[in-house]
N, C-alpha and C positions, 0 to 999 in steps of 0.2 A: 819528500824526504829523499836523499840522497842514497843509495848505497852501490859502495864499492863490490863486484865481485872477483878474484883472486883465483889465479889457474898456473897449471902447468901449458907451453905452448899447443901442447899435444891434444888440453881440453877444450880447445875455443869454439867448437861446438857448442857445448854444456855450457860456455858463460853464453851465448848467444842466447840459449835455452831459457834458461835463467833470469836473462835482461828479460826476453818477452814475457816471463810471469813476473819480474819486479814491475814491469809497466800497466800491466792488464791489473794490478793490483794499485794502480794509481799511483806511483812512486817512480824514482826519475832513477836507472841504472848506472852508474859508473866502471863498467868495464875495465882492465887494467889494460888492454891492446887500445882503449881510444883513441881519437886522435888527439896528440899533443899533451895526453897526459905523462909522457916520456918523450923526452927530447933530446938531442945529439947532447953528449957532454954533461948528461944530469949525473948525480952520484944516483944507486939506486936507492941504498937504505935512506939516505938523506930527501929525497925524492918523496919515499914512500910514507914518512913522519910528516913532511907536509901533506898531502895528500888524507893524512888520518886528522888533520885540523879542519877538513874542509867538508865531510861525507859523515852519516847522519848512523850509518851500520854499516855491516859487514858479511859478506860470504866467500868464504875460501875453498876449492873444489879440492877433496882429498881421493889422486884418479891413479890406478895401474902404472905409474909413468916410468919408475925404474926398477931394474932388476936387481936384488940384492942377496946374500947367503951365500954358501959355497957347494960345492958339487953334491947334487941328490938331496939341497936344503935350499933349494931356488925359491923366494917369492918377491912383494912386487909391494913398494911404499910410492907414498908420494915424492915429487920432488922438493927436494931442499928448503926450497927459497920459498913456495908456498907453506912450508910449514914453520916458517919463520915470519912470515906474512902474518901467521896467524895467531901467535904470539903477538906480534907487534901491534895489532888490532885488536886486541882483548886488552893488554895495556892503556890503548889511548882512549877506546869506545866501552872496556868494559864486558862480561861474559857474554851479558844478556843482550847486546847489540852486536856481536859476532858468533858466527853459525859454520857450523861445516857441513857440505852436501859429499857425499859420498858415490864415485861413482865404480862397480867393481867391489872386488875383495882388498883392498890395498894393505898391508900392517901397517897399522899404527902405534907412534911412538907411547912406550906405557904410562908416561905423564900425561897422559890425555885419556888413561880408562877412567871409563865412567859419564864421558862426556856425551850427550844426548846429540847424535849427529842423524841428516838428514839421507836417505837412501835416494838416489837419482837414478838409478841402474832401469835401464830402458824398461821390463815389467813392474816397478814402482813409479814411474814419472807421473801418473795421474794425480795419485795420493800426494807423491813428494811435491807437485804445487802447490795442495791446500795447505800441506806444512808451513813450507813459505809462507803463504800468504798470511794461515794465522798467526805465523811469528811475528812478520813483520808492524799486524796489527797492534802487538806488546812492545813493539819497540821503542823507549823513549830517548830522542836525541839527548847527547849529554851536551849542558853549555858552553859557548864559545868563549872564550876568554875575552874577546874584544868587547862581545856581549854584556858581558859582568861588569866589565870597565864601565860602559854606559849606565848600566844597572846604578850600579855604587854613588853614578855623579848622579843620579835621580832622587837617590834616599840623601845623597848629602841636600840638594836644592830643597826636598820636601823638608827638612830639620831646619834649613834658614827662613822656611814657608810661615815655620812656627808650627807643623804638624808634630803632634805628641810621640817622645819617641817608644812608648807603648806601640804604636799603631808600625812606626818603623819597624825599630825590634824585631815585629811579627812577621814584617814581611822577607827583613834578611833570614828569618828561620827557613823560609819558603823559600828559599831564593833559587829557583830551579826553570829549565828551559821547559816553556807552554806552545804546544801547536797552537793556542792564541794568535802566539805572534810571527806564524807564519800566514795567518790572515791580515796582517797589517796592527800596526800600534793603534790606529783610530778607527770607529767606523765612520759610516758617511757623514753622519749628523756633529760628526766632533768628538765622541764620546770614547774615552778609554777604551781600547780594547784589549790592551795588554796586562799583564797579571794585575801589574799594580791599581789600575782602575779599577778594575775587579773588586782586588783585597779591602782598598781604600775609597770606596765608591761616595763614602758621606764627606769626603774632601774635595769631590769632585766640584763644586763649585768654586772653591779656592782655586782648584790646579788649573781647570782648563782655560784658564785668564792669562797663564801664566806664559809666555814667551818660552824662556829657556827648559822648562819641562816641555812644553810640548816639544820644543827641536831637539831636545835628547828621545825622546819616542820617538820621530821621524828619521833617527840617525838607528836606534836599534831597527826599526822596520828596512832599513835600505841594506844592512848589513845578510838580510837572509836572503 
C-alpha cells in the first residue's frame, strides 16, 4: 500500500520518521520531498490531484510552523498548503484513509474539531507508531478508475459467456478494491484470484478457457 505523507519544509524530519514506521509496518511511503515527485514547471495543486490517483492513504503532519495573532495573542498553526493538502486528500482518499499526526501545540482550524488526530510530540512518539500502524491496518484502498474500467469489460465478457445476470448483479453490488488483487489476478495453478473468482467460483470452469477474461485479469493485475 502506498501512502503519501504531507509536511511543512520545516517537518522533514517527522515525515522521515513516519516513512520508517510506514515501512516497518510493511507498507511503501511516499514522501512529498521524493525524488521526482515534483519537478521544475509542475503546477502544485495540479501535481498534487495526480498524485492522490495514484497512493493508497494519506498523512498530513500538522507542526508549529507559523506564527500567527496579534501582540500578547501570539500562537502558532500549520502551514497553509499542508492544510489544504488535507482537505484535498480526504476528497479524493476519503476520511478514513487520511490522518493527521500532530507535532506540538499548533491551532487548529475549527472545521477540523472533533477530528481524531495523531500526537507525535517526541514523549508520545512510541504510542504515536502503534497508532499508525493500527490505522494503517483499517485502511481500505479506494478503486482506481482504470481499474473499474477493466472490472466493467469483465462483467460485460461474463453476460456474453451466458453467465446469469443474478450471479453479475451480485457482484457489481460488491464492486469494490480487494487486497486480493494485489496478490496477483491468478494464482500459480491458473485459478481466480481476484474477487470475482472468488464470488463466481462455480463458473470457474467456464471462465478459465476463456482468452479474453483471463487477459482482462492480467491487465487489472499489471495496473497495481
Amino acid at each position: 500500500m502506498r501512502v503519501f505523507i504531507g509536511s511543512s519544509t520545516d517537518s522533514l524530519a517527522l515525515v522521515q520518521m513516519i516513512g520508517a514506521w510506514i515501512e516497518r509496518a510493511g507498507h511503501q511511503p511516499v514522501p512529498w520531498n521524493g525524488p521526482d515527485l515534483f519537478i521544475a514547471g509542475d503546477f502544485v495543486l495540479e501535481r498534487l490531484v495526480k498524485i492522490s490517483r495514484t497512493i493508497d492513504a494519506a498523512i498530513l503532519v500538522f507542526a508549529e510552523s507559523d506564527r500567527v495573532g496579534g501582540p500578547g495573542e501570539r500562537t502558532t498553526q500549520p502551514r497553509d498548503n499542508v492544510l489544504i493538502e488535507y482537505g484535498l486528500f480526504i476528497g479524493a482518499l476519503g476520511k478514513e484513509n487520511t490522518i493527521v499526526c500532530v507535532d506540538g501545540n499548533p491551532k487548529l482550524p475549527t472545521d477540523l474539531g472533533g477530528v481524531v488526530t495523531v500526537d507525535i510530540s517526541a514523549p508520545a512518539r512510541e504510542q504515536a507508531e502503534n497508532k499508525v500502524r493500527n490505522w494503517l491496518a483499517r485502511v481500505r484502498p479506494p478503486p482506481r478508475q482504470d481499474t473499474l474500467r477493466v472490472e466493467l469489460q469483465i462483467l460485460q465478457r461474463m453476460r456474453r459467456l451466458g453467465i446469469r445476470d443474478a450471479d453479475v448483479n451480485l457482484y457489481l453490488a460488491r464492486l469494490t478494491y480487494d487486497e486480493d488483487l494485489a496478490r496477483g489476478a491468478t494464482d500459480r495453478g491458473g485459478t481466480p484470484n481476484h474477487p470475482l473468482g472468488v464470488l463466481l467460483e462455480r463458473h470457474h470452469e467456464k471462465l478459465k478457457h476463456d482468452r479474453v477474461y483471463l487477459d482482462l485479469l492480467r491487465r487489472i493485475a499489471r495496473m497495481l
